[in-house]
C-alpha positions in Angstrom: 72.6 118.0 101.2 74.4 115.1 101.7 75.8 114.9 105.5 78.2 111.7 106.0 80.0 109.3 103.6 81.3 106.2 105.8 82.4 103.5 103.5 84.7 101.0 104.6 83.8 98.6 107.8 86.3 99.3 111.1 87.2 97.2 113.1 89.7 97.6 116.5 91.8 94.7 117.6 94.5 95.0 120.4 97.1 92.8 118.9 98.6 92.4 115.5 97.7 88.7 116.6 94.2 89.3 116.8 94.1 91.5 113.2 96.4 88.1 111.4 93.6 85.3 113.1 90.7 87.2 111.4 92.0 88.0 108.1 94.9 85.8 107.3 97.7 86.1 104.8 96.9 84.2 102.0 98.8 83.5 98.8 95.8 85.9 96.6 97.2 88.8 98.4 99.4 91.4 98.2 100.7 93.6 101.4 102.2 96.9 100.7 104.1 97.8 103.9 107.6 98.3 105.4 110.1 96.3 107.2 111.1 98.3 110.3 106.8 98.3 110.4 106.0 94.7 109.4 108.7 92.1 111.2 108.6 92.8 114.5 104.8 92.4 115.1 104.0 89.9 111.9 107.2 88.1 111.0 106.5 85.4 113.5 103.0 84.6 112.3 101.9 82.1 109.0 102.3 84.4 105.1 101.7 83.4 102.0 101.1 86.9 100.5 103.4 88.3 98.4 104.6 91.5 100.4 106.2 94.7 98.5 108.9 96.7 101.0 108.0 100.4 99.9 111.3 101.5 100.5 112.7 99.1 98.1 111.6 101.5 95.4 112.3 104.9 96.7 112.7 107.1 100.2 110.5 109.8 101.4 106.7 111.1 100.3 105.5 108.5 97.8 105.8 109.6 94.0 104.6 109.2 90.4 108.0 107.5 89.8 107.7 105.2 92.7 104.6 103.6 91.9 106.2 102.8 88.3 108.6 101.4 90.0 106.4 98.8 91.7 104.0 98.4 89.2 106.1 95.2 87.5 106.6 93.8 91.2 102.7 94.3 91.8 101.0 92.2 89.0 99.7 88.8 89.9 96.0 86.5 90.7 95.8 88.9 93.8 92.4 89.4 95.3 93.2 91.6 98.1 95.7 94.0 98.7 96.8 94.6 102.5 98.1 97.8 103.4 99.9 98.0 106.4 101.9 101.5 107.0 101.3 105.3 107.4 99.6 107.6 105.2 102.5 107.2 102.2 101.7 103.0 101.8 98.1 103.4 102.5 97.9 105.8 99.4 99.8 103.8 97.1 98.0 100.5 98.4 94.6 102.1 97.1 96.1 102.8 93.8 97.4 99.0 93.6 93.4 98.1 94.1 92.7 99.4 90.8 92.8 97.2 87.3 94.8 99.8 85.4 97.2 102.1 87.4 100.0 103.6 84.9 100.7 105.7 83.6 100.0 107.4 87.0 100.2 111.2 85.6 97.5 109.9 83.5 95.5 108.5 86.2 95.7 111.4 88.3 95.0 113.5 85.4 91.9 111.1 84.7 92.9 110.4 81.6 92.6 106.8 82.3 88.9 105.0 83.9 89.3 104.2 87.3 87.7 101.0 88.0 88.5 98.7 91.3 89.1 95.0 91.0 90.4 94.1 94.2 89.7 94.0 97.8 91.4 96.7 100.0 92.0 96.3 103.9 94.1 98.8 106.0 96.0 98.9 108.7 97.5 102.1 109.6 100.6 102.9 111.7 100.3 105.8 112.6 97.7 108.3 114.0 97.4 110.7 111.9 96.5 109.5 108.0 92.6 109.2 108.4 93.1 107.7 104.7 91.9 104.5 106.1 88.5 105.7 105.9 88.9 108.1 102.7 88.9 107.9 98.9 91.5 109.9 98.2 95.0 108.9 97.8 98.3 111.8 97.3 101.3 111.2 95.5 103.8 113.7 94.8 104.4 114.4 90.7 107.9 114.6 90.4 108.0 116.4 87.3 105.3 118.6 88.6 107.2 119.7 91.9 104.1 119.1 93.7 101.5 117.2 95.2 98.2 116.3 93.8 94.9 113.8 94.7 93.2 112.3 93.1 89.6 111.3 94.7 86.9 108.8 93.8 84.8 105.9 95.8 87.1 103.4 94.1 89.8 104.0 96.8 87.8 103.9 99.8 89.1 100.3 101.9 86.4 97.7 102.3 88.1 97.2 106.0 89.4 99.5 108.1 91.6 98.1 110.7 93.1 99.8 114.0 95.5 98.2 115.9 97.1 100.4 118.7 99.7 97.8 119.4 101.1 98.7 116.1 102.0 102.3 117.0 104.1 101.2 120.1 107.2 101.2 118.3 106.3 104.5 116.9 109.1 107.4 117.4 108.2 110.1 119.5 108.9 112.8 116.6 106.4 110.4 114.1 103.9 110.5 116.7 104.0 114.0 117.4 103.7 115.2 113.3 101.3 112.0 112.4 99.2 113.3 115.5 99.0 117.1 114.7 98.5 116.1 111.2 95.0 114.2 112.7 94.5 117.3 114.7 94.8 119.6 111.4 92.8 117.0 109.3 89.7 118.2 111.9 90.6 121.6 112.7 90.3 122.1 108.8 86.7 119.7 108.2 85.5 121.8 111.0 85.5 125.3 109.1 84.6 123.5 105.6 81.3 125.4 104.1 81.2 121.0 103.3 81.1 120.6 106.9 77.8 119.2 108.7 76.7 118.2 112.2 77.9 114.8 111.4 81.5 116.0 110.6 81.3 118.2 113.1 80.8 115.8 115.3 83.4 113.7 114.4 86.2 116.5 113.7 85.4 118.2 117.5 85.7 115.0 119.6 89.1 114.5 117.2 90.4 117.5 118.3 89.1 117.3 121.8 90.8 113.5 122.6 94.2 115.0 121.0 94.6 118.2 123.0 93.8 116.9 126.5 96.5 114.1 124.8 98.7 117.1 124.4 98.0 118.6 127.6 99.0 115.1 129.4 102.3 115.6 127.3 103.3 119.0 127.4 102.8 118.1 131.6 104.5 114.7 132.1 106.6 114.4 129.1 106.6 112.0 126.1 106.0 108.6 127.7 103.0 110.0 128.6 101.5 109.0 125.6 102.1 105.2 125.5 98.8 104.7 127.4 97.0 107.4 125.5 97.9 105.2 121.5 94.4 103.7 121.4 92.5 107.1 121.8 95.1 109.1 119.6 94.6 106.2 116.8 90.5 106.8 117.0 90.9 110.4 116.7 93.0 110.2 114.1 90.2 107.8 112.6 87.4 110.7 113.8 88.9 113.3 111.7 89.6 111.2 109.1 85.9 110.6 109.3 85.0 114.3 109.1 87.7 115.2 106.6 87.0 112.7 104.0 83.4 114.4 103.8 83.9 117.8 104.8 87.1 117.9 103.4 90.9 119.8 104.1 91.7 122.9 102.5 94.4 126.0 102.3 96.8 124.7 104.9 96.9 121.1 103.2 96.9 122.9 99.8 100.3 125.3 100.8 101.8 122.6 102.3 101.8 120.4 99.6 104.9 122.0 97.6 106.7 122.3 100.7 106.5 118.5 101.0 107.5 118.2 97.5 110.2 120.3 97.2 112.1 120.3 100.3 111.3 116.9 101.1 109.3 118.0 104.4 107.3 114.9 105.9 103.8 115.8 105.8 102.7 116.4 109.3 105.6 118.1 109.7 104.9 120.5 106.4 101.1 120.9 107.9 102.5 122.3 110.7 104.6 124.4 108.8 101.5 126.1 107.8 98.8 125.8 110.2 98.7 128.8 112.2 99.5 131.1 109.7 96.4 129.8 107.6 93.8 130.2 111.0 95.2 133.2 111.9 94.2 134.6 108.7 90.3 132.9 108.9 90.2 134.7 111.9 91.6 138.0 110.7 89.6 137.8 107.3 86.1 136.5 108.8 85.8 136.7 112.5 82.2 136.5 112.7 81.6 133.5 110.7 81.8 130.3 111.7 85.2 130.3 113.2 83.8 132.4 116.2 81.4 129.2 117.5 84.6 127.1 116.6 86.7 129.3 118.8 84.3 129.4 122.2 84.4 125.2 121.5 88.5 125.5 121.4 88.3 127.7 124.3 86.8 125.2 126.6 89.1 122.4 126.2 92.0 125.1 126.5 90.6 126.7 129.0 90.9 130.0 128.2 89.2 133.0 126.6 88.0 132.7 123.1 90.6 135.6 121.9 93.5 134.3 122.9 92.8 130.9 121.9 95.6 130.5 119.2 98.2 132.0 121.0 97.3 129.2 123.4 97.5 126.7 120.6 100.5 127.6 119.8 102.1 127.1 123.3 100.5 124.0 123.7 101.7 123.0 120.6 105.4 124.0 120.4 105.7 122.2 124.1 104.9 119.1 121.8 106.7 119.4 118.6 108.4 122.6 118.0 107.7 124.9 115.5 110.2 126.0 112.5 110.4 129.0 110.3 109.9 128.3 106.4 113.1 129.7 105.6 114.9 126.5 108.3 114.0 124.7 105.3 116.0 126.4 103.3 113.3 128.0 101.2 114.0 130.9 99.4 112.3 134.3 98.7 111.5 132.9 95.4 110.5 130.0 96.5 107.1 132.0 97.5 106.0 133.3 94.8 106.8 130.0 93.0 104.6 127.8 95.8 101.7 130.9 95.6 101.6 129.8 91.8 101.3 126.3 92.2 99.0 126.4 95.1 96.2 128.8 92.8 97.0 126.7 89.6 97.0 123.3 90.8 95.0 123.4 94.3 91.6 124.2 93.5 90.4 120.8 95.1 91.3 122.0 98.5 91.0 125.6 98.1 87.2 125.6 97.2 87.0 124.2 101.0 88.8 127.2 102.6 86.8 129.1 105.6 86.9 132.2 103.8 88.4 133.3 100.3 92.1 133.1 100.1 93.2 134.7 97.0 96.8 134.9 95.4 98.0 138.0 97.6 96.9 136.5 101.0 98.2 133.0 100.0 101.5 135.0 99.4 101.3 136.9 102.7 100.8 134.0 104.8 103.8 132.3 103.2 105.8 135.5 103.9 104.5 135.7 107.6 105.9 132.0 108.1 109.0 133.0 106.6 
């Protein structure tokens, strides 16, 4: 049984400055990031790397059609690629790492070998990816109205990088759905029949650092968590940790044509999803697993083991509020439609579910969130 895959080296540095003095920019490599993200904490300092501004070639969840945009903008002697961003440029960087990339359907579809000729360092931006320490990267397939993955040891990062300065300039609605999405990311690794003591470990002090983080929120409002970015970026890394060997499952699976049709960010869509999903574990399977998980829950939110999700979802809603499917402007039809693509096209996640979740449930918790 294997218990832990930890590939890429991580390193913490306070400043931007400190993560540019030990790495450099140098004219062999190519950064993938954003403006609003890269000038005001880099623009200052010596590049000679070509950089690619993501949302020069499209807005929103990356796509199949994005990275064919950027492919022709991407080719050169580079060495390393640098990916400084959230979860959308992380996933395209790893892609760009790769000798052959397009056609991407083809590549997700593994029609094409995936072999690595580059060096990968990351840097995320937010807390709430993980994919700094995972081999999977997720694009949306336009054509496809969906989202798939596409996992292999080729896309883990050789370096990890965690910077807390950079999420200081981070909105307080990005932090909240990057953070839950960290928070999901181990509440999910935690109930995976993948999941081990070493995940475990991981995912629990993950979701331990990020609800007392909540609690200090819900209590004293949202500057509360400027001095809290440093311990909301390691948990992030934790369950990223604990999820990239335990792996996610339903509520990443149903959220996924969410994201892709309605254009939901993907914390956000998570959310969307989450209760409805445990709710269901706990309806379906209460003795399993999920009744150790919920005395654990119940002692960070201090209250009894039953009532622990209604808790949740105070605690929660004080942080980011919670919407209805249908404020999305979903349809009726639009359920049965997701249902299909989640049991076609989802089996990666699905086979990591706490308990079975066949068609009709999977329908009935969309209808529930409706």
């Amino acid at each position: 049984m294997k218990l832990l895959t930890l590939k890429p080296e991580m390193h913490l540095y306070d400043t931007c400055k400190e993560f540019h003095a030990e790495i450099g920019f140098r004219d062999t490599d190519l950064i993938i990031t954003n403006r609003y993200i890269f000038e005001p904490y880099f623009s200052g300092l010596p590049c000679k790397a070509r950089i690619i501004w993501s949302e020069d070639y499209g807005s929103g969840e990356p796509s199949d059609e994005m990275v064919e945009k950027m492919l022709p903008d991407t080719q050169g002697p580079f060495r390393r690629v640098i990916a400084i961003g959230g979860g959308a440029i992380i996933d395209i960087a790893k892609l760009f790492a790769l000798r052959r990339v397009s056609p991407v359907q083809d590549l997700f579809d593994r029609k094409l070998e995936i072999v690595r000729n580059k060096e990968l360092i990351v840097a995320p931006t937010t807390c709430g990816t993980g994919s700094e320490v995972t081999n999977i990267s997720i694009l949306e397939m336009k054509s496809r109205r969906t989202k798939l993955g596409l996992a292999a040891d080729e896309l883990y990062a050789d370096r990890a990088a965690l910077v807390p300065e950079l999420l200081s300039g981070l909105p307080f609605k990005f932090f909240a759905t990057s953070s839950v999405d960290a928070l999901i990311h181990a509440f999910e690794a935690s109930l995976s029949p993948k999941a081990t003591p070493y995940t475990s470990l991981f995912g629990h002090k993950a979701i331990e650092i990020i609800l007392k983080g909540y609690r200090d929120i819900a209590n004293k409002g949202e500057k509360a968590r400027l001095p809290l970015l440093r311990d909301f970026l390691i948990a992030s890394n934790y369950a990223g940790v604990a999820f990239g060997s335990a792996g996610c499952a339903a509520v990443h699976a149903m959220s996924y044509p969410l994201s892709a049709a309605y254009h939901v960010p993907h914390g956000e869509a998570n959310y969307a999803i989450f209760m409805g999903v445990f709710k269901t574990y706990q309806r379906k399977n209460p003795h399993g697993g999920i009744r150790a998980f919920n005395a654990f829950l119940a002692g960070i939110l201090e209250c009894a083991p039953d009532t622990v999700y209604e808790e949740l979802e105070k605690l929660l809603a004080a942080v980011i509020p919670l919407k209805a499917l249908r404020e999305y402007q979903l349809t009726r039809r639009d359920l049965s439609d997701f249902t299909r693509s989640v049991m076609e096209r989802q089996g990666r996640l699905m086979a990591n579910n706490y308990t079975e979740l066949d068609e009709k449930t999977v329908l009935g918790i969309y209808e529930s969130l409706y």
